[in-house]
C-alpha positions as CSV (number, residue, x, y, z in Angstrom):
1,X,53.2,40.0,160.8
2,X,50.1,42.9,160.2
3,X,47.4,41.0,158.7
4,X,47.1,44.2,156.7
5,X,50.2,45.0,154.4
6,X,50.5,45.2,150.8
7,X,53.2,44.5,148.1
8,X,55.1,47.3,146.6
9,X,53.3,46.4,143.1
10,X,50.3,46.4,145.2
11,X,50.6,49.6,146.7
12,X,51.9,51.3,143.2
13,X,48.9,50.2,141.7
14,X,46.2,52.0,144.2
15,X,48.5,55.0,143.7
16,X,48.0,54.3,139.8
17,X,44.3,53.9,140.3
18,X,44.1,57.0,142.4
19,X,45.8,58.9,140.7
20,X,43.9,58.3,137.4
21,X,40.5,58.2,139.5
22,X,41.2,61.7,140.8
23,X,43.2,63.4,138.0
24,X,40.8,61.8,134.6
25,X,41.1,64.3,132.1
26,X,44.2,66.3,130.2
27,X,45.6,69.2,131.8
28,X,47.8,72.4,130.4
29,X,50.7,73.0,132.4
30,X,53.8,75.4,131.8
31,X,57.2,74.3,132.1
32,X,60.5,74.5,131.3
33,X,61.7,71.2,129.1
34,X,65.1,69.8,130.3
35,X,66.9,66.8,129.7
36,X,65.4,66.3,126.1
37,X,66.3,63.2,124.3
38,X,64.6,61.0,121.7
39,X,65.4,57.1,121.2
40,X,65.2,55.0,118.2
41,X,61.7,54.5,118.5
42,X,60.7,58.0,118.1
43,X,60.0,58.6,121.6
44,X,60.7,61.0,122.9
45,X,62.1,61.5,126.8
46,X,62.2,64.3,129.2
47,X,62.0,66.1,132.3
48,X,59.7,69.6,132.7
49,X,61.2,71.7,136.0
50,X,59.9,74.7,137.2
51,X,62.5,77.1,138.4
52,X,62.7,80.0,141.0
53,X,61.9,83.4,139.5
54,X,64.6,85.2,141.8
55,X,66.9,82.2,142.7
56,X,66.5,79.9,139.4
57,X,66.4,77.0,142.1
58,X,64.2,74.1,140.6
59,X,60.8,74.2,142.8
60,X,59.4,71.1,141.0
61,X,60.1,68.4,138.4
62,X,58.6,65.3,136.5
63,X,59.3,63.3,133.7
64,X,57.6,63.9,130.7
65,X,56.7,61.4,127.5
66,X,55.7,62.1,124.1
67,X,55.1,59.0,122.2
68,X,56.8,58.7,118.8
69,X,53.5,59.0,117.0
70,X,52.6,62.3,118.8
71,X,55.6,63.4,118.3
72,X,56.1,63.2,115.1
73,X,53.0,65.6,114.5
74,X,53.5,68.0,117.2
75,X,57.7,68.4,116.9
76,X,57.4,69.9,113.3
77,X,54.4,72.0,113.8
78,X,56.2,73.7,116.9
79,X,59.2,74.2,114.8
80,X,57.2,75.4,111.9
81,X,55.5,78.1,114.5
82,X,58.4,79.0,117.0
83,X,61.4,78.7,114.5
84,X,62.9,76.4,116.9
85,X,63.3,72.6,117.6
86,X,61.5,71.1,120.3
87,X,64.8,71.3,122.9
88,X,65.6,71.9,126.4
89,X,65.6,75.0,128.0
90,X,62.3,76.0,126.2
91,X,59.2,77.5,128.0
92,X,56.3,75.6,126.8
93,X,52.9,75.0,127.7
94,X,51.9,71.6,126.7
95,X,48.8,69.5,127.3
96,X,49.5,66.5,129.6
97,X,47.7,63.5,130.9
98,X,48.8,62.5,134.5
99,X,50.0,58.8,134.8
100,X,51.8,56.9,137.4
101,X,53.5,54.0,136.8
102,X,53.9,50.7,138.9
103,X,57.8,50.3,137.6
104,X,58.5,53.9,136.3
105,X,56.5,56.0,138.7
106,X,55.0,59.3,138.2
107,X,54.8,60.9,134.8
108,X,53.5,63.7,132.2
109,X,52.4,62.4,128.9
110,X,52.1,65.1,126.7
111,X,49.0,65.2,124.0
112,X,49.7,68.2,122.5
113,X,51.5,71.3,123.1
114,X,50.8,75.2,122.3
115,X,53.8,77.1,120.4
116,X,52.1,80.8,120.5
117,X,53.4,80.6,124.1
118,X,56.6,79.4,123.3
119,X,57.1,82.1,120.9
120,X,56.1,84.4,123.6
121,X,57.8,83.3,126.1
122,X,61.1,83.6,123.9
123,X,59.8,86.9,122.9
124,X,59.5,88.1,126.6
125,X,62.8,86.9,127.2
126,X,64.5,88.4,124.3
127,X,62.8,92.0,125.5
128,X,63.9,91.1,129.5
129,X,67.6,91.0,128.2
130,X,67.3,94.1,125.8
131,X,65.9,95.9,128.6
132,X,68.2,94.8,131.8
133,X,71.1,95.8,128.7
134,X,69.6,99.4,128.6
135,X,69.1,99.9,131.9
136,X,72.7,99.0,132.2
137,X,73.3,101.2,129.6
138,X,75.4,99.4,127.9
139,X,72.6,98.6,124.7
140,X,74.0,100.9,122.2
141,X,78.6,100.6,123.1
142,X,79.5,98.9,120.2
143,X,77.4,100.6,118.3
144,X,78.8,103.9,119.0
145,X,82.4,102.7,118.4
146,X,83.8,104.0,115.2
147,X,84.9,101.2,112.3
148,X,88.6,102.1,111.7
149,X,89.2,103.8,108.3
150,X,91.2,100.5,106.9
151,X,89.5,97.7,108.6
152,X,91.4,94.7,107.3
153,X,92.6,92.7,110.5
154,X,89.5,90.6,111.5
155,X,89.1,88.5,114.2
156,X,87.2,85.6,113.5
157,X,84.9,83.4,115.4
158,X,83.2,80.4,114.1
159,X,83.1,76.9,113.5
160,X,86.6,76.1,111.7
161,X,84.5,73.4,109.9
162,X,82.0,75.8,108.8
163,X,80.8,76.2,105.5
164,X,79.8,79.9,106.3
165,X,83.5,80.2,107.8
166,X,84.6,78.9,104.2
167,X,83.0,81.3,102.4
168,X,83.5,84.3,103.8
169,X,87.3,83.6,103.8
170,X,86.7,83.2,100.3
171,X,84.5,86.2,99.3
172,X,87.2,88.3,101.2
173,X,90.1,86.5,98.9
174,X,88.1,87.1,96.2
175,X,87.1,91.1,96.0
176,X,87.6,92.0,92.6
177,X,89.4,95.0,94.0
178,X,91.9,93.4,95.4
179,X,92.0,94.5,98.9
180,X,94.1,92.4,101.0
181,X,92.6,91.2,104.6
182,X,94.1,89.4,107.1
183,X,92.2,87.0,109.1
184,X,92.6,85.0,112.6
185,X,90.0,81.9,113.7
186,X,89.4,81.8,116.9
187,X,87.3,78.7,117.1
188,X,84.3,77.7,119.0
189,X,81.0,76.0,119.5
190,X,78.2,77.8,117.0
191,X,75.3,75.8,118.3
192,X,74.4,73.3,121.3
193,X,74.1,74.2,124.9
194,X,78.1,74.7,124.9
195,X,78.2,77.3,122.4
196,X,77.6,80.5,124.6
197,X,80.7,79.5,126.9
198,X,82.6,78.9,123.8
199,X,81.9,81.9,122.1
200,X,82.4,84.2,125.4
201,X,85.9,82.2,125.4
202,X,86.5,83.0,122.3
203,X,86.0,87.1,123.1
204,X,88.2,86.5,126.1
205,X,90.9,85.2,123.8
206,X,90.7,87.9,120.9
207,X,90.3,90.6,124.4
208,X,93.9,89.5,125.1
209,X,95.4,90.8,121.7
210,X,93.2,93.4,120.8
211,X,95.8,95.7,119.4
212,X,96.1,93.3,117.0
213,X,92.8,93.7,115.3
214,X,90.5,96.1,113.8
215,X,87.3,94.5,114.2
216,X,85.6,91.1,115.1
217,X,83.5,88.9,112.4
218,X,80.9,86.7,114.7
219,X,80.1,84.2,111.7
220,X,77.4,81.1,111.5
221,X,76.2,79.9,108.3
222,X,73.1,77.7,108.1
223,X,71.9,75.6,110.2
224,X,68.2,75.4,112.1
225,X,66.4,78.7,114.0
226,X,66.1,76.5,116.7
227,X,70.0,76.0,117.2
228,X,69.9,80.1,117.6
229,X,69.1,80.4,121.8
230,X,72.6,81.3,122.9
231,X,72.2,84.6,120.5
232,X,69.4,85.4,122.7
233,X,71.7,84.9,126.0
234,X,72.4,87.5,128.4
235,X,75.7,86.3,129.1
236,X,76.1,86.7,125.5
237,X,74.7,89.7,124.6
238,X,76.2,91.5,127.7
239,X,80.2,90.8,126.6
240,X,79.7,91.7,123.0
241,X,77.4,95.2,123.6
242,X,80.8,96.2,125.5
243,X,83.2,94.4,123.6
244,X,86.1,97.4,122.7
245,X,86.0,96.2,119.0
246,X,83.6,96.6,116.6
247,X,81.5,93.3,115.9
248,X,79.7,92.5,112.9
249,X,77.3,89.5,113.0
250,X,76.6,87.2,110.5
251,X,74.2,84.5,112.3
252,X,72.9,83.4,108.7
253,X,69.2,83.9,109.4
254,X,67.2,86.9,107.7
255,X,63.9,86.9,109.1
256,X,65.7,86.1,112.6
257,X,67.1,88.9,114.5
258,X,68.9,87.7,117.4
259,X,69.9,90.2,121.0
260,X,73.5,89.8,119.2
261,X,72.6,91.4,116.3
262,X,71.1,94.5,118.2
263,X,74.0,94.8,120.2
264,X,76.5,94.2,117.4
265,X,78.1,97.4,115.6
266,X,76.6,95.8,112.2
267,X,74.6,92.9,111.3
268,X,74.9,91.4,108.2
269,X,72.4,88.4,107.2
270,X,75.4,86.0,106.4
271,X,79.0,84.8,106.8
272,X,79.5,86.3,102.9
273,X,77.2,89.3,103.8
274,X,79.7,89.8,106.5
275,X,82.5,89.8,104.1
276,X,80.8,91.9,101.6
277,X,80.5,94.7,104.5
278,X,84.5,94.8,104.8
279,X,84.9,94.9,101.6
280,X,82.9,97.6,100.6
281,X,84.3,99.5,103.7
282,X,87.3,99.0,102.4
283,X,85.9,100.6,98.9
284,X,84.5,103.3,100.9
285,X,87.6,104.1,102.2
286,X,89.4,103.6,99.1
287,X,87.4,106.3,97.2
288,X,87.8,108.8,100.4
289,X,91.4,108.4,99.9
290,X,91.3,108.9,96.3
291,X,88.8,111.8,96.9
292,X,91.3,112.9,99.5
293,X,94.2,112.6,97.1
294,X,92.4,114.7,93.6
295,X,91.6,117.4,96.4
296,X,94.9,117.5,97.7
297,X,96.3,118.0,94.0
298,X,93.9,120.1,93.4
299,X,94.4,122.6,95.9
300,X,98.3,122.0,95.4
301,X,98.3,122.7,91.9
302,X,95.8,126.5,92.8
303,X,98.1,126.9,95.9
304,X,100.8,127.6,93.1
305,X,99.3,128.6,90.7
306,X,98.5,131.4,92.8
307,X,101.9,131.7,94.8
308,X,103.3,131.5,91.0
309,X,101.7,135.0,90.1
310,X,102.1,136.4,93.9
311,X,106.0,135.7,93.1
312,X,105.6,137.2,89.4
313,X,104.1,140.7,90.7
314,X,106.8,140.3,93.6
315,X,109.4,140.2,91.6
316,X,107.8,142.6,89.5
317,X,108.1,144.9,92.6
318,X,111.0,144.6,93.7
319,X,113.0,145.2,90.4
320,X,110.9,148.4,90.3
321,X,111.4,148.7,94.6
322,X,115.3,148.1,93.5
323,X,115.5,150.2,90.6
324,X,114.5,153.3,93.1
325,X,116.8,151.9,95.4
326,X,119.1,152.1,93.5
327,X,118.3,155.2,92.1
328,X,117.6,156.5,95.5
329,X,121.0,155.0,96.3
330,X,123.2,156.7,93.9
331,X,121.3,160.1,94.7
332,X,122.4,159.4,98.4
333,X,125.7,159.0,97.0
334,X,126.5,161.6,94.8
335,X,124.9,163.7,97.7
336,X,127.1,162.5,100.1
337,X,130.3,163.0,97.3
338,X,129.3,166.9,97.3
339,X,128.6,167.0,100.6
340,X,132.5,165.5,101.0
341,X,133.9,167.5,98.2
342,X,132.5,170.3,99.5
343,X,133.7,169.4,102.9
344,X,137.2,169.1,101.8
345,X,137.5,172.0,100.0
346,X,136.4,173.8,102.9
347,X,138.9,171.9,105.5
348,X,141.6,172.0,102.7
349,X,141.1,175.8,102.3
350,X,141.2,176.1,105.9
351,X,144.8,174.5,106.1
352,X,146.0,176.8,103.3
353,X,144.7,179.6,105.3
354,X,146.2,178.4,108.8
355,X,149.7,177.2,106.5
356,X,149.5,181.0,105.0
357,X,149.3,182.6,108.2
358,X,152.0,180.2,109.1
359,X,154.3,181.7,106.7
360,X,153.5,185.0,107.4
361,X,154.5,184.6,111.1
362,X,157.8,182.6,110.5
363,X,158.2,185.3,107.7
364,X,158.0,187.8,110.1
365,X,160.5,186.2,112.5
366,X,162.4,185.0,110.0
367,X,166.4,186.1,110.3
368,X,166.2,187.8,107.4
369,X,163.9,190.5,108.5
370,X,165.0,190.9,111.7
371,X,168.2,192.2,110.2
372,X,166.7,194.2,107.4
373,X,165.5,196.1,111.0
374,X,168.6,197.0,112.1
375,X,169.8,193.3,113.6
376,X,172.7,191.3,112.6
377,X,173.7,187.8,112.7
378,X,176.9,186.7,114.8
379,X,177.2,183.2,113.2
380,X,180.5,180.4,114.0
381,X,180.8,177.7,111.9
382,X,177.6,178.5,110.1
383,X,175.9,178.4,113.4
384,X,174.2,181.3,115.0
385,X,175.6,182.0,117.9
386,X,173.8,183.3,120.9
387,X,176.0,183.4,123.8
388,X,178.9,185.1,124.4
389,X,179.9,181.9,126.3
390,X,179.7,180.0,122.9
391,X,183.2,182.0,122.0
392,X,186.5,181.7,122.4
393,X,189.5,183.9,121.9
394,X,190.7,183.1,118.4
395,X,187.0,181.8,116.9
396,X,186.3,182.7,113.6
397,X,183.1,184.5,113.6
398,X,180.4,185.6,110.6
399,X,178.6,188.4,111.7
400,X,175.5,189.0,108.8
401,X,174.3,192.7,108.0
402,X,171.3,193.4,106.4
403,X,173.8,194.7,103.6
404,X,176.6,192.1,103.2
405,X,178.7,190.2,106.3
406,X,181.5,190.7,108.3
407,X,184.4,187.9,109.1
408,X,186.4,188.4,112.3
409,X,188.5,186.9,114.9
410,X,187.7,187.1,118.8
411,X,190.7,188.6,120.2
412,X,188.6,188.7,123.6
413,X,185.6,187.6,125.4
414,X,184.1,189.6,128.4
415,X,184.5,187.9,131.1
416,X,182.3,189.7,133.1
417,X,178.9,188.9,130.9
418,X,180.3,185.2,131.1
């Protein structure tokens, strides 16, 4: 066996001593806190990591301390300063004695701890999302989508054990004017480190039947500033700026103005802020219609009015268009009724002319004046006869003089002329 060798206790203590020898005094160190927890004794229990800029890998880690009667001083004065709980996931720059312990190993035990840097740090990271957001230019989407005229399907998300959740269901009952809404929870997680998965969840869900809804109520009533770091989220902030509904926020904080808010279509300071802005939308939109509707009978009532009097001096017209039509008419006619009379008398003269001339030819050829020249009439049976071949010996024959008539009997027929 080495004459040489030392315990483990042994050892641990040198580091102790060395450790204390060459690091004496308090140092400030920035970190991220992780892991925070406090037991019954008021001590509070932790780990500070530093993380990889580019990759977010942890580079480094220790446990941290804060003794129950340090903490007790420092925890509300860095609430009072940042707005937020002392939690994990915080940048902080705290003052910290270097220890190493024989059992526990090596540790941070913090003295006393900065909050302006806090603050600045959740400043700096509030800008860093707002500006990778505009850079994607997707800042200002939900902004720029228009709130339906009747928004009164809302999708809700919030705690269903929410007071806030409770009363702005019940403001929206409520409205003195009536107005009915309807409204669908979709629940989720409003504060913890599980509350931005929830609430993006929650998104997906509503996503899925959008049709179904005019707008979305994000709602959170109460509660401590510190419980408000998933607001800030990238993640977050990211989903709702392009979210194809508009979103109105009520986080239930007025002097704190989350990333959400800035990318929400409206922000309202509370769950029954949130309600109030629907309803008077829906006021808004009442009185347009209403506007709408006294300018619509308006202009009806001018519109015939004035179609009223067009139709009085058009009538007007045409009784005095049809009195000259008429008049014009019966001038056409008793035009035309001379025109035909006259027309007829002319064509019916004309036929008494033709019908004279008529009579003076068959006159003229009449038997009677051909005899009264010198003819006669050889006549059988009272028919003229005007071929010798029409006789026979023995016929009775009429022969008619100009003077009188002449009866014979045909004693004979020349042959010959036959």
């Amino acid at each position: 066996m080495p004459e040489n060798w030392l315990s483990l206790s042994e050892l641990n203590t040198q580091v102790r001593n060395a450790v204390r020898n060459a690091l004496p005094g308090a140092y400030w160190i920035r970190a991220e806190s992780s892991d925070v927890r406090r037991n019954p004794n008021g001590n509070c229990y932790l780990e500070f990591v530093e993380k990889d800029t580019a990759t977010q890998n942890i580079v480094a880690k220790v446990r941290g301390i804060i003794w129950g009667n340090t903490f007790r001083v420092i925890a509300p004065y860095f609430e009072a300063e940042t707005g937020q709980a002392f939690s994990s996931g915080l940048n902080v720059l705290v003052r910290v004695n270097v220890d190493f312990h024989e059992v526990y190993g090596y540790s941070l035990t913090v003295v006393d701890i900065d909050p302006s840097f806090t603050v600045g740090e959740l400043v700096r990271n509030r800008r860093l999302v707002l500006k990778k957001l505009e850079e994607e230019g997707v800042l200002s989407l939900n902004k720029e989508l228009e709130m339906p005229e009747l928004a009164n399907r809302i999708a809700v998300i919030s705690s269903p054990t929410a007071a806030g959740f409770e009363d702005f269901c019940r403001q929206l009952e409520g409205n003195p004017a009536k107005f009915v809404f309807y409204t669908k929870l979709f629940p989720a997680v409003m504060q913890g480190d599980r509350s931005e998965a929830s609430i993006i969840a929650a998104l997906e869900r509503i996503y899925e039947c959008r049709q179904l809804f005019d707008a979305v109520a994000i709602i959170r009533g109460g509660g401590a500033s510190s419980e408000l770091n998933c607001f800030d989220s990238y993640p977050l902030a990211t989903n709702c700026a392009q979210f194809p509904l508009p979103i109105v926020s009520g986080i239930g904080h007025e002097r704190d103005v989350t990333v959400l808010d800035l990318v929400a279509h409206t922000r309202a300071k509370t769950p029954t802020a949130v309600a109030e802005f629907f309803i008077e939308h829906s006021h808004e939109t009442a009185t347009c219609l209403l506007d709408l509707q006294e300018r619509l009978l308006g202009e009806a009532e001018s519109r015939l009015q004035a179609e009223k009097s067009k139709l009085v001096l058009l009538s007007k017209d045409t009784v005095h268009h049809s009195e000259k039509q008429v008049h014009n008419g019966l001038s056409q006619i008793e035009w035309t009724q001379k025109r035909i009379s006259h027309a007829f008398t002319m064509r019916l003269e004309k036929e008494r002319s033709f019908v004279r001339e008529r009579e003076n030819s068959l006159r003229l050829v009449s038997p009677e004046n051909i005899i009264k020249r010198g003819y006669s009439l050889t006549l059988k049976n009272g028919r003229i006869v005007k071929s010798a071949r029409e006789l026979a010996r023995g016929d009775k024959i009429e022969t008619r003089l100009s003077e009188g008539k002449i009866v014979s009997e045909v004693r004979d027929v020349d042959e010959e002329r036959r």
